[in-house]
Each structure stands twice: as C-alpha cells, then as structure tokens.
N, C-alpha and C positions, 0 to 999 in steps of 0.2 A: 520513622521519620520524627526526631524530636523537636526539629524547629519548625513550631506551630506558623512562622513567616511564610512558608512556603509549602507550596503542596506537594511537591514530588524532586527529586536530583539525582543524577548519575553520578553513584559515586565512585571514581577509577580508581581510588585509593586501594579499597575494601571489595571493590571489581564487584558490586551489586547497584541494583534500582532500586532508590527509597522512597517509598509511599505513605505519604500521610495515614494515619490509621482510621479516622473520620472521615475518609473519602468512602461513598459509595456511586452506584451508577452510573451515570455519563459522565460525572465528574471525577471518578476514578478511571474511566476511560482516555480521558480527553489526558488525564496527569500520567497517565503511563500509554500511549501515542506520542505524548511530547517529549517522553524519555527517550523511547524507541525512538524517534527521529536524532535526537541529538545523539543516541549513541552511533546510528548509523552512519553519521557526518565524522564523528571523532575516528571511529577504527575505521575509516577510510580515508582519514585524513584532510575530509573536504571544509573548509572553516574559508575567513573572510579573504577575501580576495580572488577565490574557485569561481568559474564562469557557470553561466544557469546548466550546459550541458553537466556539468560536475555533479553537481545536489541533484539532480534529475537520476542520474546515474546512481549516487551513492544512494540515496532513497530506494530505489525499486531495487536494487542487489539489497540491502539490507533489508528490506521487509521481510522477504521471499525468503530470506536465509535465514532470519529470524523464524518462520515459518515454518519452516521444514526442518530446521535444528533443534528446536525446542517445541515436541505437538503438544504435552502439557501448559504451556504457558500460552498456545494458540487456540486453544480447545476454550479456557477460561478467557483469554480475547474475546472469545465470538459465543461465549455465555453470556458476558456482559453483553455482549449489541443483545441477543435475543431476548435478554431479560426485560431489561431498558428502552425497547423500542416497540411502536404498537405492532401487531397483528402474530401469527404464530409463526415466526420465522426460523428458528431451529434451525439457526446456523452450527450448530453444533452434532445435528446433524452428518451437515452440507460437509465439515474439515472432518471427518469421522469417515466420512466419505461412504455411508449407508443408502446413500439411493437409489432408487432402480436404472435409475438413467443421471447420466451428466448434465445440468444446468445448460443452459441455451447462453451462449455468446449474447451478449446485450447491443442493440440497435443504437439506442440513445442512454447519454449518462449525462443530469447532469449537476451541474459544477459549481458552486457557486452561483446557483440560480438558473445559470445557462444553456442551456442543451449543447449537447458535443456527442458528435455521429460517432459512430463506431463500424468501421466496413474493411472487410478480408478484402486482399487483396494477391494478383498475383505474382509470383514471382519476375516477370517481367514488369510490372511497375514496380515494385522495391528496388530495382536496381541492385545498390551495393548495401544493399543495408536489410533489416527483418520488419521493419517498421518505420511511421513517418507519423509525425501533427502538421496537418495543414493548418497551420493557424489563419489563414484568410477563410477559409470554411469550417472551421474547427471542426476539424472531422479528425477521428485518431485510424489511422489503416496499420492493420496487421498483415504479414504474409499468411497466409491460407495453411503452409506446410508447417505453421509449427505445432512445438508437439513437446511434449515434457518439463525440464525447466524452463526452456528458453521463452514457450509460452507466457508463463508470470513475468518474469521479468521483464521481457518487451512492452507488455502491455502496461503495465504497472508505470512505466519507464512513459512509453507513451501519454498515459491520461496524465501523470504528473506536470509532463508541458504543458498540458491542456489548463490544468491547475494553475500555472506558474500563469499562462497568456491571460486565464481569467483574473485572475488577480494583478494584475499590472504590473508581472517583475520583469527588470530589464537584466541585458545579459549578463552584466557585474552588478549585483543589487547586494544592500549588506544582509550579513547571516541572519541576526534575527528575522530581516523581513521573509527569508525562503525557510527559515521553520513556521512561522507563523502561519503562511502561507500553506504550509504541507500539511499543516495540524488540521487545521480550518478546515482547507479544501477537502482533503481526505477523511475525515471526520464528517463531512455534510453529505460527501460519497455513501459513507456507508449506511448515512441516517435517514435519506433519501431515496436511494437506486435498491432496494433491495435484491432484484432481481439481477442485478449487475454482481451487488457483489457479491451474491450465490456464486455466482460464474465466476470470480477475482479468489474466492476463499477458495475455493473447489481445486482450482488449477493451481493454488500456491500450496494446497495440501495433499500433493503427489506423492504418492512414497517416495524416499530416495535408494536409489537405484548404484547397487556396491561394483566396485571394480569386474566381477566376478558374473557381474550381471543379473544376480539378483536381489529382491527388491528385501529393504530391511527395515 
C-alpha cells in the first residue's frame, strides 16, 4: 500500500487487498474487516440505494464464503484477535477446528454495548424462514435444525440486524453508514464475546462439503 493517506483499499483493478505495511494488531485488523466488508457489498452488488435486508444479506454470505474459501487467510484472521486480545484465546485453534468438543451456542452477545439474547427455536415458530431479530426484545432466534452452512450464515445474518437496530440504521440508510456500522459492531463482537465467537468462528470453519459428498 503506497499511499501512506490511507490504511487499506480494494483494489478490483489488480483483483487484491492492500494493506498498509505499518499496520499491525487491531489496527490491521480493523483495515482488512473493512476491506472484507466493502468487498463483500461490491461482488454482491449491494451499494447505495440496497434496503437494510440487502447488506445484512451480503454481509453474512460474504464472511462465511470468505471463510470457508480461503482457510489460510481465516486462520491469520483469527491469529490476529488471539494475539491482540487479552486472555488465551486460541482462536486459531477453534477454525483449525482441534477441540474435543464444539463450542457451546452463545446465550447472550453483546452489541455495541448492548446485550442481545440469542435462543433456538422451533420449527414451528420460524415459520417460513430459519431465523428471526426481534428487535422489540433484541433477541436473535435461530431454528434448532440447522446444521452445516446454513448454520453460519443465518446466524451471522441474524446478529447483523441486531448490529444494524443497535446502531440506528434505518431501512434505506447511506452506505458508508451500514459499513461503518458492520466494521464497529462486528469488530466490538469479536473483542468482547469471546465465547460467542468461538461458536461464530467454529461453524464458519466447516469443511466444505464436494458434490460427491465428501468433505475437501
């Protein structure tokens, strides 16, 4: 990244992410989060005028796919939180996916300060959908039966409204404010919950699973 102006840009020219070379820590994290979001909006297509379901959407299919398509560049993701943040958290670990057991679904996450419930629920309440944000209770409900990708994504999908409610975006807000917002929220996510996002990194680092049926 030559221009000392800025810390980080997607650049779709050259189809790479440039990062300042003097970045380290949270502050190399926080410049490539913010790549990672904007790239996620672009090859989705989602930019100003997209309604909040949109960026909620493109957001949580881009992480997950980011995630799972690239475990090298998720592996050093989640070196950075564990380096940079107190206590022995070996998230690296967690996307390596070495534990004896799965990470426990998180009860509470929260947000921007805020506590926001997290509760399974059954197929009979979800209706026609896998998942729901109450925002009158900020509670994020998952259906109980998922399982694979669809896991990450819903969920991801979910706390993201939760994101968007604590931050005050309304259904057409401009773009900078639903990146700022994503960077923040999701960044305070993962420097605060740690136990949550054991459980968010865990199920976004599934194998992927080949036509053929086995796992590659």
């Amino acid at each position: 990244m030559l221009d000392r102006r800025r810390l980080a840009c997607v650049n779709l020219e050259e189809h790479r992410i440039e990062l300042r070379q003097d970045l380290s820590g949270l502050r190399l994290l926080d410049a490539l989060l913010d790549c990672l979001i904007r790239l996620c909006h672009v090859s989705r297509g989602c930019q100003q005028g997209c309604v909040e379901e949109a960026y909620t959407h493109s957001f949580a299919t881009g992480l997950v796919e980011f995630a799972q398509r690239n475990p090298r560049a998720w592996l050093w993701f989640n070196l950075l939180l564990s380096e940079h943040l107190p206590g022995d958290l070996r998230y690296d670990r967690v996307v390596r996916r070495c534990l004896s057991r799965a990470p426990s679904i998180p009860k509470r996450i929260l947000v921007g300060g805020h506590p926001v419930t997290v509760r399974m629920i059954s197929k009979t309440e979800t209706g026609n959908a896998f998942g729901w944000y109450d925002q009158g209770r900020r509670e994020v409900q998952l259906y109980i039966g998922l399982h694979g990708r669809n896991l990450p994504v819903v969920a991801v999908h979910e706390i993201t409204h939760a994101v968007h409610d604590v931050y005050g975006l309304k259904v057409r807000d401009k773009h900078h404010n639903f990146l700022r917002a994503q960077r923040q929220g999701w960044l305070g996510i993962m420097q605060h919950n740690p136990s949550a996002w054991r459980w968010l990194a865990w199920t976004m680092s599934e194998p992927v699973v080949a036509e053929d049926g086995l796992r590659v």
